[in-house]
C-alpha positions, 0 to 999 in steps of 0.5 A: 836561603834554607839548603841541604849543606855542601862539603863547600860549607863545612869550614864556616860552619865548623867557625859558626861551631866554635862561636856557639859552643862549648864543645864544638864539633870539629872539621873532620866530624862535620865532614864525616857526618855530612857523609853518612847516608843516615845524616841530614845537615842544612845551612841558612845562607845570607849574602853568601854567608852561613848565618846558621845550620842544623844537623839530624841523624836519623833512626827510622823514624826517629830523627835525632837533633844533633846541632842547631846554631845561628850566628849571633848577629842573626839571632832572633829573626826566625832562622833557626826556626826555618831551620828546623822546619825545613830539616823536618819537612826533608827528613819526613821524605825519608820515613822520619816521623818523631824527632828528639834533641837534647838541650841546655836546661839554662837555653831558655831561648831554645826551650821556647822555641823547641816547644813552639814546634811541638817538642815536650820535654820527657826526661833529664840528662844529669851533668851531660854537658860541660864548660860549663857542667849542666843538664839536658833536657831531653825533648820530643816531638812525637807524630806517632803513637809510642812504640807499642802503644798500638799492641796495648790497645789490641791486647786489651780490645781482645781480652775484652772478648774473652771476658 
């Protein structure tokens, strides 16, 4: 079962942090993200379990991916993917229209799955994360025109005009 976290749930996904990261989020950061009314944090629950969670900020419309994780002995049955899917679908209720993340460029795993929901990757993060020293990718999934896009189109119907 797919469900917005609790503060119930905060010390199995702080454990599930320290199993999938290298840099793990703390207790206090959960709890305080889980707080903030621009934050959306779901879990994936087995047998009273959190197999998974998915973290977002968002950044109207943006909505920024802060986490994704699954336990490993829950890995590759689609739980993440569910995750995401259902962050989006909560996330579109509050205006969110275009999601970004960063990701390891050795993830392979993450990369594929990203780009099945419709992220692109559209930049390079040099050294951004450590143990060990690696780069980001830095992916998009874009529901909207890019920011200005529309005046271009505009600007140019109307010299059209003038011409």
């Amino acid at each position: 079962m797919i469900r917005k976290m609790e503060q119930r749930d905060i010390l199995s996904v702080a454990r599930l942090e320290q199993e999938c990261f290298s840099m793990p989020w703390s207790e206090q950061a959960l709890k305080d993200s889980l707080g903030r009314q621009d934050a959306l944090f779901c879990v994936c629950e087995i047998e009273k379990m959190i197999a998974g969670y998915a973290g977002m900020y968002f950044a109207y419309p943006e909505g920024e991916i802060t986490n994704v994780a699954v336990c490993a002995q829950y890995r590759n049955r689609g739980y993440a993917k569910e995750l995401l899917k259902y962050m989006f679908g909560e996330a579109t209720k509050y205006g969110v229209v275009d999601y970004t993340l960063e990701v390891r460029e050795s993830n392979v795993a993450a990369i594929r799955l990203y780009e099945q929901l419709g992220f692109k990757t559209e930049g390079i993060r040099k050294n951004f994360y450590d143990f060990p020293k690696e780069n980001a990718f830095i992916m998009w999934k874009r529901e909207q025109k890019v920011q200005g896009e529309d005046i271009c189109e505009q600007m140019t119907e109307k010299s059209a005009d003038y011409i």
